[in-house]
N, C-alpha and C positions, 0 to 999 in steps of 0.2 A: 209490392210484388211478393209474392209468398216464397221462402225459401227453396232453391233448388233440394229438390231428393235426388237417390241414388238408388236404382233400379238395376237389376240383373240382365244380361242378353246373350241369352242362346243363339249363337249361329251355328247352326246342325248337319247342315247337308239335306243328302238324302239317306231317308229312314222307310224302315220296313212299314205299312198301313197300321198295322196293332201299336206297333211302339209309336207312333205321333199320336196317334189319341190317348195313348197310354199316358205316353208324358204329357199332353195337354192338361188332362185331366187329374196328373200327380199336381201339378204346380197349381192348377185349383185349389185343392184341396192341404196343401201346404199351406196356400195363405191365409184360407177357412179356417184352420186349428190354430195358427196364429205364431208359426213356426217358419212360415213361407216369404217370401219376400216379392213385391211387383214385378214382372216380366216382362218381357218383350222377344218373345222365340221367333224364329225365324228357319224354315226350314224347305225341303221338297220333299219325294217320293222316292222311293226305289226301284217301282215299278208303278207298272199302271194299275190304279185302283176304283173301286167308288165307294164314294161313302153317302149313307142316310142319316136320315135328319132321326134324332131321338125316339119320337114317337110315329116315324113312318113306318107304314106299313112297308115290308122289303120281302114280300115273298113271292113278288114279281119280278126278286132276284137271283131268287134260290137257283135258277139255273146259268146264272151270270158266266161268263167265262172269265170275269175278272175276281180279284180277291176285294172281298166284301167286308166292309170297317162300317157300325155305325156309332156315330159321332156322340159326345155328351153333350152335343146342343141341337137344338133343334134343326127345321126346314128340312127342305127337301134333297133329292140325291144330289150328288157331283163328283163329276169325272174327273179325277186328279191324274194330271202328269207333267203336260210344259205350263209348271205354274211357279209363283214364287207364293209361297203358305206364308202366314203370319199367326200368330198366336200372344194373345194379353192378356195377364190376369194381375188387377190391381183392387185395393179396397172399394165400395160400393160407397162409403161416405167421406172418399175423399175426395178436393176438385181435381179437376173437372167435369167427376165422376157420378156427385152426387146429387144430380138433377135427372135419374134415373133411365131407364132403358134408351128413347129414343133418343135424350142428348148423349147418349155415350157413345149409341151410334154415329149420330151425326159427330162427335171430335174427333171419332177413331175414325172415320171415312174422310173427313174433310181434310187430313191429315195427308192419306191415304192421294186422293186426288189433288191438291197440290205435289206430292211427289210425282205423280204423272203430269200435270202441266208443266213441269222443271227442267222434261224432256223433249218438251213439244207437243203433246197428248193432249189434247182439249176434252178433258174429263170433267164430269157435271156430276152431280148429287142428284138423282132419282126425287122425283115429289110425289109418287103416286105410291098410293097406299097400295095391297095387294089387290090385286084385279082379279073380276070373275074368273072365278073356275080355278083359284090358287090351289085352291088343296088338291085337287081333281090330279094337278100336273106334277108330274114325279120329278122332272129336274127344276135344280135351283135356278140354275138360265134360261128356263122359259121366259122371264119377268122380271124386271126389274122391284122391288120392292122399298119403300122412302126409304132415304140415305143409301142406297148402294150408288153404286160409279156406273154410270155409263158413256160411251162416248156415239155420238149421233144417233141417240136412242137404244143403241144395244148393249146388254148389261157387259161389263168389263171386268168387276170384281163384283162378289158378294161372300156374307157371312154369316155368322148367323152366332149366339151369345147363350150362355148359362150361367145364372143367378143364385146364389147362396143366401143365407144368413148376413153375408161380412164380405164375401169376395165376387165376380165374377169372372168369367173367361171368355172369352170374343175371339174367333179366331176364321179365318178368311184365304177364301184362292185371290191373288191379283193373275189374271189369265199371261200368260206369254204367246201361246200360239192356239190353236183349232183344231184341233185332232176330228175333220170334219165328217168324214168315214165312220169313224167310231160311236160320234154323238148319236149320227143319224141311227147307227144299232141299237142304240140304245134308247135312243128317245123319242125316234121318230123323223121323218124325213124333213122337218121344216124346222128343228131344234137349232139347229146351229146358224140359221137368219137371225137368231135373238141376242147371238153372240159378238163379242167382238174381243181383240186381242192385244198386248203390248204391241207385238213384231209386226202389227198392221201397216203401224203408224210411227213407231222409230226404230233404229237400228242400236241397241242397248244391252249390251253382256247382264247376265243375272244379277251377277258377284256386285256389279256398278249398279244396278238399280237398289240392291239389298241395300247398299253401305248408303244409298241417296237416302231411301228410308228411312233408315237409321239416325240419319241427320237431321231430318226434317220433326221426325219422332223428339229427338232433345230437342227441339225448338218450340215443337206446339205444344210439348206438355209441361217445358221448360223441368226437365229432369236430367240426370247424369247416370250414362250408361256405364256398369263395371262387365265388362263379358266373363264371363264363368263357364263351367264347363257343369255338365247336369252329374254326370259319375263323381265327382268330387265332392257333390254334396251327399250325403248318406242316407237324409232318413228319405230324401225325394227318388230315389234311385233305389233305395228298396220299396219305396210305394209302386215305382213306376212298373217292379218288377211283378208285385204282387196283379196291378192291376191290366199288365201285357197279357195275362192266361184271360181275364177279362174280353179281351179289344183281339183274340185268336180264337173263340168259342163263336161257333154256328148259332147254338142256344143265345147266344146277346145279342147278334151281326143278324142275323135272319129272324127269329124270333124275340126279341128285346127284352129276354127272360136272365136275371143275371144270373151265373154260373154258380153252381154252390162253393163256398170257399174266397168268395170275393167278395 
């Protein structure tokens, strides 16, 4: 058995749209220059948001009435609010990491879905690769995609990862509730059949699922959590700051043009 590590963990709250990508993407690139240490964030929203995938196109959202985040990882949009976020960035050549994208995905999901079967949730791992007309569809929960969670076919969570050099960052909704009204504005009147929820299926405080997480997280990666706080550390909380004018500019949210000075 390989030695336990010792890992950082952000438990956050809820945070503004700009600063969770902000700081997703500080703690990337902390572990990238090799100053950074593995994570495990854990956070929500402040308000309602949406966020796109990397390279989507989002000027089908420029007149959004939400505030607009796009994301340092790819796939499609999604509606952020009654959710619990996750956020990981650890080396790319360490186990059980270093059997590349799709196992990463599958330990960080299968993870992920054993914490929801712990509650009674009969959560499953996706086996179908993207289905016609993926790109065509603007939300993430249209479809389930290999390794995300669904339960009775409907996706439950998904995520979606960014790849460096030396680090990546994988970072994820676990669904709480349906904001079924909202989806359909957004995505179409049949979007939210595709969906399913925590609250469906148990009756489970946030706080209580986060910490089940958390637990199941030291188990499967066999690692030790130190909780820390992100302002304490320096050079990560002045990146985060430089890179929040980033993750608040229309030019990078709408247009994916990064802002000069970032």
């Amino acid at each position: 058995m390989r030695p336990i590590e010792r890992w950082q963990l952000l438990l956050e709250g809820e945070c503004p749209a700009a600063e969770n990508m902000a700081r997703d993407e500080a703690l990337l690139l902390g572990l990238e220059q090799g100053w950074g240490r593995p994570t495990l964030r854990l956070y929500g929203w402040q308000e309602k948001a949406l966020s796109v995938g990397y390279m989507q196109d989002a000027t089908g959202f420029v007149d959004c009435w939400l505030t607009v985040v796009r994301r340092p990882t790819g796939g499609r949009a999604v509606l952020h609010w009654r959710e619990l976020t996750y956020s990981m960035v650890a080396p790319m050549d360490a186990e059980p990491f270093d059997r590349g994208l799709r196992h990463t995905y599958y330990v960080i999901n299968s993870i992920i879905k054993e914490t929801l079967r712990e509650v009674g949730i009969e959560a499953e791992l996706s086996c179908r690769k993207n289905p016609a007309g993926y790109r065509k569809r603007e939300s993430c929960f249209h479809s389930a995609s290999r390794y995300e969670i669904t339960v009775g076919g409907r996706k439950l969570s998904g995520g979606a990862q960014r790849r460096l050099k030396r680090a990546f960052l994988q970072h994820g909704s676990i669904l709480l509730s349906v904001e079924k009204g909202l989806v359909e504005r957004l995505f179409g009147a049949d979007a939210h059949l595709e969906m399913a929820a925590v609250g469906e299926f148990a009756s489970i405080d946030k706080d209580v699922l986060e910490r089940l997480l958390v637990e199941k997280m030291t188990q499967g990666l066999s690692v030790e959590f130190e909780e820390v706080s992100m302002e304490k550390k320096e050079l990560l909380y002045m990146l985060e700051s430089a890179l929040r004018e980033k993750y608040s500019s229309p030019l990078w949210n709408i247009e994916g043009k990064t802002p000069m000075g970032v």
